[in-house]
N, C-alpha and C positions, 0 to 999 in steps of 0.2 A: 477837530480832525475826524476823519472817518476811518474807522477800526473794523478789520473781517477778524473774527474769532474763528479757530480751527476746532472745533474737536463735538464731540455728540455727547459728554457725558454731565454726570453733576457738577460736574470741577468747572464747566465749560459755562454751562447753566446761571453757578455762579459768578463766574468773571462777565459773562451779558451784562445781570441781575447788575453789578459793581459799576459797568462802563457804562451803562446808561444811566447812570446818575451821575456821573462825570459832568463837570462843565466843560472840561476842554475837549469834550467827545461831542459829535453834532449825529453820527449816527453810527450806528452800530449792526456789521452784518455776521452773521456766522455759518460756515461750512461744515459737514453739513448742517449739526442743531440735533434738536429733538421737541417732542410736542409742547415742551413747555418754551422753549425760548424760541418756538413759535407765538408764542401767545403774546411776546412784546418786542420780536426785531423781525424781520426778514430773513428767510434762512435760503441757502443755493447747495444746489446735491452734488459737491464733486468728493474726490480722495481725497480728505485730508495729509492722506503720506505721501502723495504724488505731488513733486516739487514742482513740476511743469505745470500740472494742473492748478495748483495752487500760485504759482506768477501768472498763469494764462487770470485767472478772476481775479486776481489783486491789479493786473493794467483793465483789465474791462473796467472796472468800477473806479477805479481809482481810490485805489485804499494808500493811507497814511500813513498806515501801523497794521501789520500782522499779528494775533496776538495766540502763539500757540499753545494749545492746551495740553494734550497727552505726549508720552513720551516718542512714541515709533515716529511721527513727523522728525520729532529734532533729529533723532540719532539718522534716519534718512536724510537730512538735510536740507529741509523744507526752510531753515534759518537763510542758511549759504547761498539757496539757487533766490530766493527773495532780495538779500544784500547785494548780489550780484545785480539783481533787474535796477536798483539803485533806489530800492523802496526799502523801510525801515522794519524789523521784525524783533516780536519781546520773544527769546530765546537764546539757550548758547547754541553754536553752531555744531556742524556734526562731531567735530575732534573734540571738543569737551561735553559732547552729550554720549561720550563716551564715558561718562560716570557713571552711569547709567545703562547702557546697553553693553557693558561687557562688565560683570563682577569681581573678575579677576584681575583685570585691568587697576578698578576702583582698588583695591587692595591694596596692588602696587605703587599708584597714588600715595594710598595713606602710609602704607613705612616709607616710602622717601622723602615723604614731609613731616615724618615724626608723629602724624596723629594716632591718641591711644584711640585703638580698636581690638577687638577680639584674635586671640589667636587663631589661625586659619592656615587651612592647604588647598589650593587648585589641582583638582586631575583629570588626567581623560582616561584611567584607567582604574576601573571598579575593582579590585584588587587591591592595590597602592589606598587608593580613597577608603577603603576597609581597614586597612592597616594603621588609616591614619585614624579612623573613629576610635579603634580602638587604645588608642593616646588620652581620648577625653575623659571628663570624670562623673558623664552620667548626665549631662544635658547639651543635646545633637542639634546644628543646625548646618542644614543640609540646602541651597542652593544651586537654580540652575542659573550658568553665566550671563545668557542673554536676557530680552526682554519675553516674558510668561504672563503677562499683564496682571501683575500684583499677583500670580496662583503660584510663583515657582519659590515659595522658601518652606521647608519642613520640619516644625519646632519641635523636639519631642524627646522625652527621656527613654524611651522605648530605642535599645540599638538596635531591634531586630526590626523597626517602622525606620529609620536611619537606613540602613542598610538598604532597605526596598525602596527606598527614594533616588539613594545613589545607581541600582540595577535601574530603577525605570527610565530617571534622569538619562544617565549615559546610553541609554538601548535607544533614545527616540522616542522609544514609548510614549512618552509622558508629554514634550517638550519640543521634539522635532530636534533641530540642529539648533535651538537655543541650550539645551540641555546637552549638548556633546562636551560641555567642559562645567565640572560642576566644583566648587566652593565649598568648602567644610569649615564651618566654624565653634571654639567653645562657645557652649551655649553663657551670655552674658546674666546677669540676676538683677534687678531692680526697677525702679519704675524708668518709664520710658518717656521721651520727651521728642517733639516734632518741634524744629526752628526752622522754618522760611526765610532766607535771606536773599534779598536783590541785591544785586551785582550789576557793575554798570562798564563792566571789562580793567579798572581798577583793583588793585587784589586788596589795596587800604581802602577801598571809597563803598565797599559794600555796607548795608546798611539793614539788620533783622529785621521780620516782623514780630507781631505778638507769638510767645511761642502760645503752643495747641499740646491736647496731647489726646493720641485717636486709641481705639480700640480693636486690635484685630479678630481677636478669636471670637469665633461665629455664635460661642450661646454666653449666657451670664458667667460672672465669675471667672472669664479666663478661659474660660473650658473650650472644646470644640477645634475642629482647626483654622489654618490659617486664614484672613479671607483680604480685599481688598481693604475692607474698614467697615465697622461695624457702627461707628461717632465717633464726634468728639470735641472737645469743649476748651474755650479760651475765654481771657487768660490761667493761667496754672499758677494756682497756688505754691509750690513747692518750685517754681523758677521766677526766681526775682533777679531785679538786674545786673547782681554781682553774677550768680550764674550765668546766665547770658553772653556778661562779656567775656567768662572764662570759656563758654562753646565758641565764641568768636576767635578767640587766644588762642585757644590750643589744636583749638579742627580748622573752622573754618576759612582765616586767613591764612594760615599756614601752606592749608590745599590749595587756594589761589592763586598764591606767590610760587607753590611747586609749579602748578600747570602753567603758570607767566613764564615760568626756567627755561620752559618746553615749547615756549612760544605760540601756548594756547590764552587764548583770552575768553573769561571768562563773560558773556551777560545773561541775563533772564532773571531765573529764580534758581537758586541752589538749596535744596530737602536736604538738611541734616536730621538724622532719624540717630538720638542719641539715649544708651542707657544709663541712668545714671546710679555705678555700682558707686561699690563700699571701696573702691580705689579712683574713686573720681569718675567726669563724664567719659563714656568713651561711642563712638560711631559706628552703630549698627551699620546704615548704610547711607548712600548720597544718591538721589532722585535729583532729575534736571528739570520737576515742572512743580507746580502748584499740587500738596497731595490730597489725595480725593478720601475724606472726606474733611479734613484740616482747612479747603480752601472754602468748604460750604460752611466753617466757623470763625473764621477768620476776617473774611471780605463783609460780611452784618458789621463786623465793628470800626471798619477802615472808616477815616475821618480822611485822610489826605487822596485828594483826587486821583483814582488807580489809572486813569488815562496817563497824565502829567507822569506820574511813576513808571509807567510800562514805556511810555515815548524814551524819557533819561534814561532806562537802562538801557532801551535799544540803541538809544545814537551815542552812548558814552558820553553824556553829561554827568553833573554833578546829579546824586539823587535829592528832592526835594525832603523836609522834614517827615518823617513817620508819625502821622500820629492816631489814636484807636480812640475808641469811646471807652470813659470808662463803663458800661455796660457788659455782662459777660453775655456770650452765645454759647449755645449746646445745641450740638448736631447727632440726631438719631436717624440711620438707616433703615429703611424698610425693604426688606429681601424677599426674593421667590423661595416656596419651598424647594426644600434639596441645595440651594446657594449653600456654600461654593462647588460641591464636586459636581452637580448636574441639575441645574436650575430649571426650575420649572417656569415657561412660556403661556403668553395665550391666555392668561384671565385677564373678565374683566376689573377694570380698579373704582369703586363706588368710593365715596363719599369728600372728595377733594370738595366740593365746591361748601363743606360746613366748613371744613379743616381751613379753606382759605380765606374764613370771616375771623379765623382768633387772632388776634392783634401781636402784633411785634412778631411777626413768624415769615417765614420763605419754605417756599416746598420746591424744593430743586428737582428736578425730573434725569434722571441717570438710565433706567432701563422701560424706556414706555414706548410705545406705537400705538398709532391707529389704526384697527382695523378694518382694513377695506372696502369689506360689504355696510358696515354701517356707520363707521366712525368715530366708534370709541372708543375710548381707552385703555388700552391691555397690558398686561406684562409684557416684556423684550429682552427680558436679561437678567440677570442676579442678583444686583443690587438695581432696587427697583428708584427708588425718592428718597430723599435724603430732607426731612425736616429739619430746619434752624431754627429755633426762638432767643431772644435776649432778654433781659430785665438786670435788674440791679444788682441782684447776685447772683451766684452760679446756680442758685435754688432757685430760685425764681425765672431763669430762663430754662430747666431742666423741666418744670410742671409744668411750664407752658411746651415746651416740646412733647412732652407726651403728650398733652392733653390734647393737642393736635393731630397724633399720631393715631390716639386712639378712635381720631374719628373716620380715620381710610381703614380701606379691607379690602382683599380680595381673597380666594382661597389659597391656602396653605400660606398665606404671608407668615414673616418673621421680622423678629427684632430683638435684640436686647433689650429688657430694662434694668437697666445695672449702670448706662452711659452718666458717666459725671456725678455718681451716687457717693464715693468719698468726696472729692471734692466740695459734693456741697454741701459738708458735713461740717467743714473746715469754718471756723468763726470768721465771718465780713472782715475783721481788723488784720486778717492774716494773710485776703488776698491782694 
């Protein structure tokens, strides 16, 4: 079949990277792209969030499958106006990528189906939402409702950094009219877990991937603030299958079967983003696509054809068997200086082409352009490439990720190294 991929970033990058090793895929285009999944499909420059524009290129070409990457397409309805033309798209549609672009919404989701999550209040009045911080017991998370492209959550024990979230949030400041209604939650405690589950519009028939587990905060150790993702590495030692099916038990189908009550059907991919305290897992939050940098560690290990995957859940078949290498991947972020509050553009990026001789590795391309006048390689954004490596064990794919890593530069680059450093502490017999 022939698949247009939507979206410009690493996430995107990777699902190319995925669907051209597909058998049941014959070619593979993507709108717009970026320099690297220029390097092995055909790319065409339209809006990926503009619906029209996106059926106008899916009948020119005659695509098979839409395969959308970032979140603003779904919640715009880029799924709906595709289903309508009578062509097939991997996404939920815009009423359940309402998980997603409204917080407050997703909330009410989870108490009407029982899923544990953090205690929480919605407001549109800085005052009240002051009121309510001061309820908590000393760890803030501060949300804006809409879509912020991964920048709008503020984790921090500081109420007087709380407080300044919720003024800038509610003022525009910060957020625009994504931020006119902002989300307070206790801050939850323990390690964190990322589940990817396809859904195939069945609220029984979904089906996990490997879980992942990523890293937000911008420097070593936790530190620093928020960011889109920093790495991250599968499988996780510390989720084996009894867990799994208890995220499945008690979040995930549960929210299925709510939004079916509702007469939303769910397909694509469902991001459960779960903490797992000292009272059991409970649900950060729910994203409606592949998360970035989760999907650049995840698709190195997929065994089961992600075309044939993406087609079932679009057209509501049965999904076919999941199955991974066992091989573990680790994905390290390479960022602009100043990422995340003011990312520095504009250098250029040396030494990919050593980086792309170390074996078992992908360098995903998320914030790059060429420049113009002579055509090469620059910074374009804040999280700049995203390296994957795999090997046998979690250590073994984590050296080879740096080791890769260490061979790009540009100035003021950043990165963690700290990505999957417990983990591959963890004795081979435990993962």
């Amino acid at each position: 079949m022939k698949v247009l991929v939507l979206g410009a970033g690493g996430r995107e990058h990777a699902l190319v990277w995925g669907l051209t090793r597909s058998a049941s895929v014959s070619e593979v285009i993507v709108a717009p792209g970026n320099p690297g999944t220029e390097e092995i499909v055909r790319s065409v420059v339209i809006d990926p969030s503009d619906p029209a524009a996106v059926v106008e290129l899916a009948n020119e070409l005659d695509i098979d499958l839409v395969v959308v990457g970032p979140e603003d397409p779904l919640v715009k309805g880029v799924v709906d106006a595709v289903q309508a033309s009578g062509r097939r798209a991997f996404g939920p549609n815009a009423a359940a990528a309402k998980l997603e672009g409204s917080k407050a919404w997703m909330k009410e989701v989870l108490a009407g189906a029982g899923v544990p999550t953090a205690a929480h209040g919605s407001f549109t009045d800085a005052d009240t939402a002051i009121a309510f911080l001061n309820t908590l017991d000393g760890l803030y998370v501060v949300k804006t409702d809409g879509l912020a492209a991964g920048k709008g959550v503020v984790v921090t024990k500081s109420q007087t950094e709380a407080v300044a979230a919720v003024q800038s949030y509610l003022s525009g400041e910060a957020f625009g009219a994504a931020g006119h209604t902002v989300v307070i939650e206790e801050g939850l405690r323990g390690p964190e877990l990322s589940l990817l589950v396809i859904c195939n519009g069945d609220p029984d028939g979904a089906v996990p991937l490997a879980p992942a587990q990523d890293f937000k905060r911008a420097h070593n150790d936790d530190l620093g603030p928020n960011t889109g993702g920093m790495g991250a590495y599968s499988p996780v030692p510390i989720a084996g299958p009894e867990l799994i099916a208890q995220v499945m038990a008690t979040a995930v189908t549960p929210t299925l079967h709510s939004l079916a009550a509702e007469g939303i059907e769910y397909n694509g991919v469902l991001y459960a983003g779960i903490m797992l305290t000292n009272d059991g897992p409970k649900v950060l939050e729910y994203n409606v696509r592949f998360g970035d940098p989760e999907c650049q560690a995840i698709i190195p290990r997929l065994v089961t054809d992600l075309g044939e995957l993406c087609w079932a859940s679009a057209a509501g078949e049965p999904l076919p068997e999941v199955k991974f290498r066992d091989e573990a991947c680790v994905t390290v972020v390479l960022a602009s200086e100043n990422y995340p509050a003011n990312p520095r553009t504009g250098d250029v990026i040396k030494g990919l082409d050593a980086a792309a001789k170390v074996s078992d590795t992908a360098i995903f391309h998320a914030g790059t352009a060429r420049r113009s006048s002579d055509g090469e390689l620059i910074t374009a954004g804040g999280r700049v490439l995203a390296v994957s490596a795999w090997g046998a064990q979690i250590a073994d794919a984590r050296a080879r990720a740096y080791e890769c890593a260490q061979l790009i530069s540009w100035p003021g680059q950043q990165y963690r190294t700290d990505i999957a450093e417990h983990a591959a502490k963890i004795p081979p017999s435990a993962v």
